[in-house]
TIBA-781343 format. One line per field, with one value per residue (C-alpha): residue number from 1; residue in three letters; x negated, y negated, z. Coordinates in Angstrom, 3 decimals. Each point is the difference from the previous one (the first is absolute). Layout:
residues N
num (NUM;...)
residuo (ALA;...)
X (X;...)
Y (Y;...)
Z (Z;...)
//
This chain:
residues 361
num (1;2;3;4;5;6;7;8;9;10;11;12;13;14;15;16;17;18;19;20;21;22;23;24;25;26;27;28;29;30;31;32;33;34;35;36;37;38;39;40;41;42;43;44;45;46;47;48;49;50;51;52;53;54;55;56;57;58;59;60;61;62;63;64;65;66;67;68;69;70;71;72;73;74;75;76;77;78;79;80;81;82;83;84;85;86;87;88;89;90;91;92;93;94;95;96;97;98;99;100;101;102;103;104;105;106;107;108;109;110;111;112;113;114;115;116;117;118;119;120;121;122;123;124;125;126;127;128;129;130;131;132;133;134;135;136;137;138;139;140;141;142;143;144;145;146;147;148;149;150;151;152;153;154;155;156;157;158;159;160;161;162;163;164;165;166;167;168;169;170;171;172;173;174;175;176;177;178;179;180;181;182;183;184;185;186;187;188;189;190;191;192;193;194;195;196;197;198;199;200;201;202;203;204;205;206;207;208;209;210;211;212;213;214;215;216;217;218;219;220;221;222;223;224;225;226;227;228;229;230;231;232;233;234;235;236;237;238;239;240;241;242;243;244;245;246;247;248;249;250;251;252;253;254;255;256;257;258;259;260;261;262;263;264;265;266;267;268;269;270;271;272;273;274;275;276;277;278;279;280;281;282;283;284;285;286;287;288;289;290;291;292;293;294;295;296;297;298;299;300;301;302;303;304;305;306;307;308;309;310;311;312;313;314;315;316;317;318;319;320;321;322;323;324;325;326;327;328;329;330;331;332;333;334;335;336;337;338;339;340;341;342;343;344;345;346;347;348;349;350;351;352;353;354;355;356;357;358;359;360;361)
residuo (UNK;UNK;UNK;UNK;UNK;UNK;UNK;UNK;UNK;UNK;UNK;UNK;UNK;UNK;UNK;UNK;UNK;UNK;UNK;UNK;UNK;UNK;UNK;UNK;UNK;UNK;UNK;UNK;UNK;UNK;UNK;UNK;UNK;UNK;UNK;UNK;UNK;UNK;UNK;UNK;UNK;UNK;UNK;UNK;UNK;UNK;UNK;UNK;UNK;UNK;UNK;UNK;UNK;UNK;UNK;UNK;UNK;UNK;UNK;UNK;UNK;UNK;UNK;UNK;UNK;UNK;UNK;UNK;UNK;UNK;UNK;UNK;UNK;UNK;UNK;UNK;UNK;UNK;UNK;UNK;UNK;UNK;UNK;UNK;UNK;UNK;UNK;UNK;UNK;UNK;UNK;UNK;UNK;UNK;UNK;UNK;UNK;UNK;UNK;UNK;UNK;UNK;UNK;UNK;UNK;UNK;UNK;UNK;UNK;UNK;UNK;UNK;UNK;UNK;UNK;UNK;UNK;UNK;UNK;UNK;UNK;UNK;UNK;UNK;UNK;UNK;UNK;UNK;UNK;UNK;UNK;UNK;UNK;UNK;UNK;UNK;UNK;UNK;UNK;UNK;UNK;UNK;UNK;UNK;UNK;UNK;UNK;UNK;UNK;UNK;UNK;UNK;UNK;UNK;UNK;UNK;UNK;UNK;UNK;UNK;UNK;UNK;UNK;UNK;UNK;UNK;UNK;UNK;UNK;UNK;UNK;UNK;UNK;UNK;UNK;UNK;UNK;UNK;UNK;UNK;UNK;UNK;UNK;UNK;UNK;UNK;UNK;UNK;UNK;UNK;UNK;UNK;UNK;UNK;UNK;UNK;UNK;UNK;UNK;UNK;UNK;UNK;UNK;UNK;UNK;UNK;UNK;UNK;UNK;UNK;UNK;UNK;UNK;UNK;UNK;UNK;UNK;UNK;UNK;UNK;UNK;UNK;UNK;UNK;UNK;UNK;UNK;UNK;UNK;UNK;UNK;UNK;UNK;UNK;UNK;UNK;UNK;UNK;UNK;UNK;UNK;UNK;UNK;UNK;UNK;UNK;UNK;UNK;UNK;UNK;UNK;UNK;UNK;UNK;UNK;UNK;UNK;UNK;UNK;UNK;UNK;UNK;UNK;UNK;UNK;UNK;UNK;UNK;UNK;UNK;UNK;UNK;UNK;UNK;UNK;UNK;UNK;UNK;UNK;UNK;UNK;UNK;UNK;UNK;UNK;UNK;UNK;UNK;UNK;UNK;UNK;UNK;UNK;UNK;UNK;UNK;UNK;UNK;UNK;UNK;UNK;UNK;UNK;UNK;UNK;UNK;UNK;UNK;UNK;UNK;UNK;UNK;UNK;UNK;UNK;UNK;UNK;UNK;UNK;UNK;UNK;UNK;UNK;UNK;UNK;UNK;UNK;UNK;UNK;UNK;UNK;UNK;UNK;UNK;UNK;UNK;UNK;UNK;UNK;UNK;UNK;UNK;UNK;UNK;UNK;UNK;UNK;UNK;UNK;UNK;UNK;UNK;UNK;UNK;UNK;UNK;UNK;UNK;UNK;UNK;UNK)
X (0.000;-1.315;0.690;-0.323;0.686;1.738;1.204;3.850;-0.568;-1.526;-0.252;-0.175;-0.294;0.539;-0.383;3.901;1.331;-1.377;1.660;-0.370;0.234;1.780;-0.271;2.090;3.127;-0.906;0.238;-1.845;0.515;-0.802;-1.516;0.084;-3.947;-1.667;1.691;3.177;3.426;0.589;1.757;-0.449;1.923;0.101;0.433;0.642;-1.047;2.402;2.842;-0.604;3.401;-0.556;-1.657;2.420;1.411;2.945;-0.148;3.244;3.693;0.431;-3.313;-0.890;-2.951;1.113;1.332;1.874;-1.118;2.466;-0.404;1.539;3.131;0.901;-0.427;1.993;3.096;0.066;-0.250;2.244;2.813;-0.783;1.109;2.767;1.351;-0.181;1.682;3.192;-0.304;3.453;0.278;3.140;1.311;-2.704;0.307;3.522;1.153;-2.053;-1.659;3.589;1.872;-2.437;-0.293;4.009;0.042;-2.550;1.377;3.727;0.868;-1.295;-3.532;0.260;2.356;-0.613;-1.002;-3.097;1.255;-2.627;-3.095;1.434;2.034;-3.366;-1.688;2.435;0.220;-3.728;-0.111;3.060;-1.049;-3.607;1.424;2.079;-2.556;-2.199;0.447;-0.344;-2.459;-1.907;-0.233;0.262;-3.985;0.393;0.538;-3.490;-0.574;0.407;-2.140;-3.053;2.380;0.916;-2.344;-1.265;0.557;0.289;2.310;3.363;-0.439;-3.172;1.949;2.681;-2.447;-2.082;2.386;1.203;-3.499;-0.292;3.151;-1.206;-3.168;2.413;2.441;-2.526;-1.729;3.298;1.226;-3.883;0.846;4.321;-0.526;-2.698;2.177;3.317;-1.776;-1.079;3.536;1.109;-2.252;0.025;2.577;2.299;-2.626;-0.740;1.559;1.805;2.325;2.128;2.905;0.453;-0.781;-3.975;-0.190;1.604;-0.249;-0.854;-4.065;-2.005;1.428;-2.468;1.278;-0.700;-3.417;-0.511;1.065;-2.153;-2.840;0.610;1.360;-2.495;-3.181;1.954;-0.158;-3.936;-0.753;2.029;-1.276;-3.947;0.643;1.609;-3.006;-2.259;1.670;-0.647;-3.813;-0.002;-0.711;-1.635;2.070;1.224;0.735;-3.096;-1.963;2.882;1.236;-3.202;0.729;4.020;1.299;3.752;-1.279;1.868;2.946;-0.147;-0.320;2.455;2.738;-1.552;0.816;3.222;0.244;-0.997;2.963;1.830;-2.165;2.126;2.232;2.916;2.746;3.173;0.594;-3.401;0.658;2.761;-2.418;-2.761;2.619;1.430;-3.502;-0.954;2.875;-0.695;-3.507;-0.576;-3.397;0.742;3.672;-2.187;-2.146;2.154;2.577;-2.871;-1.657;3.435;0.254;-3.157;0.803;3.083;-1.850;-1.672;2.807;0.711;-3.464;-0.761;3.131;-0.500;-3.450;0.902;2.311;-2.871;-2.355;2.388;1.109;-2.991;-2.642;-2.093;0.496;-1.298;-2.749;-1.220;0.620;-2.368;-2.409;-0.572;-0.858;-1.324;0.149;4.001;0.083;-1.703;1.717;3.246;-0.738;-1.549;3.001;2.000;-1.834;-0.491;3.539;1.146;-2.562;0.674;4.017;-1.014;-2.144;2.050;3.514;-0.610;-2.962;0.850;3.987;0.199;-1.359;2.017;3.074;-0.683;-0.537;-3.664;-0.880;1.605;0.241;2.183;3.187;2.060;4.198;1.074;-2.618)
Y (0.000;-3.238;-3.284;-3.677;-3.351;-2.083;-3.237;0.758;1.976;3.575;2.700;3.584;2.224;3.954;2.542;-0.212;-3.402;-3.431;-2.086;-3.322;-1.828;-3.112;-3.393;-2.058;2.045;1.090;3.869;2.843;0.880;3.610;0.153;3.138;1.022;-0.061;2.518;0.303;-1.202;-3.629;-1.917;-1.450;0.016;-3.103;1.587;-2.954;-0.404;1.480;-2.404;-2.046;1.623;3.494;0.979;-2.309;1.289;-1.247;-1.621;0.326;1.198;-3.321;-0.992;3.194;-2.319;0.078;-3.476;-1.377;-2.600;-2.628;-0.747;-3.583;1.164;2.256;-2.847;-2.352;2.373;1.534;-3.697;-1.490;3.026;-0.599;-3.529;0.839;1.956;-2.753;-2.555;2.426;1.756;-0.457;1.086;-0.749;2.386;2.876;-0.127;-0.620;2.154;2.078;0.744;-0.603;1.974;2.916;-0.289;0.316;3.404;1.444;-0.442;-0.194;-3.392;-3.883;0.549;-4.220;1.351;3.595;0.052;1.799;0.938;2.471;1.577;2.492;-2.869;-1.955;2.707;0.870;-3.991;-0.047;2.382;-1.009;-3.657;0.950;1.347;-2.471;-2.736;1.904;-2.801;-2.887;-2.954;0.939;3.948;-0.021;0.298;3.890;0.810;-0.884;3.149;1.904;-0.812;1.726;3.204;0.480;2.504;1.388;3.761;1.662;3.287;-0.312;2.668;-2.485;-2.512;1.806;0.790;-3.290;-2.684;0.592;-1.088;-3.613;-0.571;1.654;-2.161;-3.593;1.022;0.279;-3.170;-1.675;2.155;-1.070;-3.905;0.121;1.891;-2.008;-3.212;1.727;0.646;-3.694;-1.129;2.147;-1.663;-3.475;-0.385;-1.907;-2.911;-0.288;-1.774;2.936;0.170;-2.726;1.345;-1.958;-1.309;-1.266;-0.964;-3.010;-1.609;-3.002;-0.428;3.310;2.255;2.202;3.039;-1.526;-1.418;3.788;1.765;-2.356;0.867;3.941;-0.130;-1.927;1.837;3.004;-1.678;-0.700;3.256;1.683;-2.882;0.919;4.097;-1.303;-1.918;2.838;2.789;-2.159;-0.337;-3.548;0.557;2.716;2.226;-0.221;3.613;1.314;0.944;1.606;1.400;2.061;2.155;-0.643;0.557;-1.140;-2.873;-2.348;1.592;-0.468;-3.707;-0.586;2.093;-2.613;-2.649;1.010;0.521;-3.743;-1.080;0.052;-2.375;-3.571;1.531;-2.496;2.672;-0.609;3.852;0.730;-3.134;1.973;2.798;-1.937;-1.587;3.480;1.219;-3.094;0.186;3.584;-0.524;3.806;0.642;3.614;-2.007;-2.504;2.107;2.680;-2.885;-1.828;3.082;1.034;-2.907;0.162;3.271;-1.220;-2.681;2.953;2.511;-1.742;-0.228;3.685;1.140;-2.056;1.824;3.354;-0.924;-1.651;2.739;3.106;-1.535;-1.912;0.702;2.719;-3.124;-2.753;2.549;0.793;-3.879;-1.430;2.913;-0.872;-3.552;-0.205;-4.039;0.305;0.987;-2.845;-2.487;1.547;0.109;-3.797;-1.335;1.795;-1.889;-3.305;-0.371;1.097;-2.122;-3.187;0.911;-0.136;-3.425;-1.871;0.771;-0.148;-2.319;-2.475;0.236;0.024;-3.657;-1.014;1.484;-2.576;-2.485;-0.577;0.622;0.602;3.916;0.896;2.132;1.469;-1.146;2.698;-0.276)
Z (0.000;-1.062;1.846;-1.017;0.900;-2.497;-0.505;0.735;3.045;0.446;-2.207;0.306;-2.631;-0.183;-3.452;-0.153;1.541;1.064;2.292;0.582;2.981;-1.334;2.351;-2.356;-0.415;4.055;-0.799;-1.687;-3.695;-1.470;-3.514;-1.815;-0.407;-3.684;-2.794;2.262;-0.204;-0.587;3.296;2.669;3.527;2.529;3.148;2.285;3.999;2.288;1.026;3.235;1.420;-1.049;3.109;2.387;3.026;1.214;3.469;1.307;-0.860;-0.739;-2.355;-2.602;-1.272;-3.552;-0.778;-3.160;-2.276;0.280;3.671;-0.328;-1.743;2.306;3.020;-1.665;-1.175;3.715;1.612;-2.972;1.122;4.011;-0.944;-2.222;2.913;2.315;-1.915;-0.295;2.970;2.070;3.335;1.290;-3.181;1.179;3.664;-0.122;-3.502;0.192;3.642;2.589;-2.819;-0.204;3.978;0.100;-2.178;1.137;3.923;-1.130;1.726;-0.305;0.798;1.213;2.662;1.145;3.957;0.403;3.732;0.058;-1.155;-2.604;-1.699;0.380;-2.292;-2.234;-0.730;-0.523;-1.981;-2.452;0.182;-1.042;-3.037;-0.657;0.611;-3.367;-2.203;2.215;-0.531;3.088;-1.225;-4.245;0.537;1.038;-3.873;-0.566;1.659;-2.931;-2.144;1.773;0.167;-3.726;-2.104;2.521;-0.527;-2.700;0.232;1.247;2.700;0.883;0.069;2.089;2.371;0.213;-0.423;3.681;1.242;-1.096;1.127;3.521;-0.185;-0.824;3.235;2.245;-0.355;0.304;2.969;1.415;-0.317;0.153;3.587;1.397;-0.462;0.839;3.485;0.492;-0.569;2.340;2.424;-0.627;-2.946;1.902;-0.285;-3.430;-2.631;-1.704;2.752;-0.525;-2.453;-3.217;-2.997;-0.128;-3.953;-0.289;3.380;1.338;-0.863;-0.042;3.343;1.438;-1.352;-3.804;1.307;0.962;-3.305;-2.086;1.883;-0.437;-3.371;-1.173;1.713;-1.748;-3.059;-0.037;0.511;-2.572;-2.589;1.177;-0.238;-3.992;-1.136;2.051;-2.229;-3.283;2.063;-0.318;4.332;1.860;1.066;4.285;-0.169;-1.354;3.397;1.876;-2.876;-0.583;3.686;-0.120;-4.014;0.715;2.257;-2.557;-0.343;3.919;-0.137;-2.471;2.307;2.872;-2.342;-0.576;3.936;0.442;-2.262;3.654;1.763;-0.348;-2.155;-0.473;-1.553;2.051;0.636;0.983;2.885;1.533;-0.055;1.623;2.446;1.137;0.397;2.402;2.016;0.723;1.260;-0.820;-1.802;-1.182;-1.458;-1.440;-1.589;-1.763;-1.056;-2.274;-0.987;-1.797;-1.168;-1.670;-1.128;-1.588;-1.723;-2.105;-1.099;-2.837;-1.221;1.110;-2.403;-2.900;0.634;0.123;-3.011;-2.178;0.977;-0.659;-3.305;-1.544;2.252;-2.316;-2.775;1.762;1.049;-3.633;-0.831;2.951;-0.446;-4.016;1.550;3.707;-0.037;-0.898;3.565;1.174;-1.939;1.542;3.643;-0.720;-1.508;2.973;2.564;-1.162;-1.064;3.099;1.854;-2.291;0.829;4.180;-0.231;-2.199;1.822;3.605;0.012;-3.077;-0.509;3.398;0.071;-2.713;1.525;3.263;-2.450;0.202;-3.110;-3.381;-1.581;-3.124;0.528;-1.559;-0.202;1.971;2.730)
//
């Protein structure tokens, strides 16, 4: 074998091939050796993702190209959704009237007169309370959860574990704060029955629930633009000993959604729970609650899954970064969606500053 030095790069040449070392085109080229075949093949330097691990559920380290498009539709849709977000139609439509079925009387009414009622309420109004401005956010959920497995019996056997993995970091969070109302609920602003969204200046309660909300909302933009890995990833370190530490967070996420939570159903909870001054109460009560918060996601994920889920598999598998753009869009739009209502349309809606809306609003 002979080897030289030439002026494109390094050659080296063998009786049947020579192969060229090409610093221009930044890859090797293979030339067909003297009386042989014409041709020649430009076989180009491994990709810089090819050998990229992913670092967490959340960030599989293969990113798409148009990083900036995908910010700006999720942020332009988190803003979209603000502008014709109504509440008094969800909470009232929507939440007291799913409430009612679901307990079989005006859930605005019913007297929780003792613990079972107080669960069975919880439970029912957690469900009901799905769509609500201070819970819509639990749908972005999903997106880390689709394509995951590929058979259905897989699927049949694996889907139960994410959703295992959300409910306990919301039970984790949901308890812990069910057991300090308990304690000291009757001092805090959520006790006080009533309306908090259009009062008199900011009350308490709103000061609280644009604090949460919008901490919520930070965090669920950074783990966006850290799946696109436009930021390191916050999940990267524990994720390396603890896998389905993300899917943990989220659930504590969705746990936190309680914390200065201004739905009017969920203040009747919190009010019940005060009053009883029982910890163990206090605890079960906003864990169900929590709970309910995620059946509808958990069956429109056993739904997706059963139905789609070997599709979406084979679609995100052809292109690892499709899965990143998805779980990116999924958080920033529901991050953009937290920030903008209860921290900016919350202003406007005390007059402090302006914020379009829509007629109906």
């Amino acid at each position: 074998m002979l080897f030289s030095t030439g002026r494109d790069g390094s050659v080296i040449e063998h009786p049947y091939i020579r192969v060229t070392i090409d610093a221009g085109r930044k890859g090797i080229s293979v030339h067909p050796a003297m009386g042989e075949e014409s041709g020649t093949r430009h076989i180009p330097p491994p990709s810089p993702t090819d050998d990229v691990r992913p670092s967490s559920l959340f960030v599989n380290g293969q990113f798409p190209r148009r990083r900036g498009l995908i910010i700006f539709l999720a942020a332009l849709f988190g803003f979209a959704l603000t502008v014709v977000w109504s509440h008094e139609f969800v909470d009232q439509t929507i939440g007291a009237n799913a409430a009612g079925a679901l307990l079989g009387q005006d859930a605005a009414t019913v007297s929780l007169t003792g613990s079972l009622i107080g669960i069975v309420f919880a439970l029912a109004t957690g469900v009901a309370g799905t769509f609500t401005a201070c819970n819509v956010a639990v749908f972005s959920a999903m997106a880390p959860l689709a394509g995951q497995s590929r058979s259905r019996r897989g699927r049949l056997v694996q889907l139960l574990k994410p959703l295992g993995h959300l409910a306990v970091g919301s039970v984790a969070v949901s308890a812990l704060y069910g057991v300090v109302v308990a304690l000291v609920g009757t001092r805090m602003p959520q006790f006080q029955l009533g309306s908090s969204l259009k009062s008199d200046g900011i009350s308490p309660v709103l000061i609280q629930s644009m604090v949460t909300y919008g901490i919520i909302g930070v965090v669920m933009i950074w783990l966006g633009l850290a799946s696109l890995g436009m930021l390191s990833d916050p999940l990267a370190r524990v994720s390396a000993r603890f896998p389905n530490a993300p899917l943990v967070l989220m659930g504590a996420l969705i746990g936190a959604f309680l914390i200065g939570r201004p739905y009017p159903l969920f203040r009747r909870l919190f009010h019940d729970a005060a009053e009883s001054g029982n910890p163990l109460y206090g605890a079960a009560a906003f864990s169900l609650q929590a709970l309910g918060n995620l059946v509808v996601v958990g069956v429109l994920f056993v739904l997706i899954t059963l139905l789609v889920g070997e599709r979406v598999h084979r679609w995100m598998s052809a292109r690892p970064s499709r899965a990143s753009a998805i779980v990116a869009a999924a958080f920033i739009g529901a991050g953009a969606f937290m920030i903008l209502y209860w921290d900016v349309r919350m202003l406007a809606l005390h007059d402090f500053i302006w914020f379009p809306l829509a007629p109906w609003v």
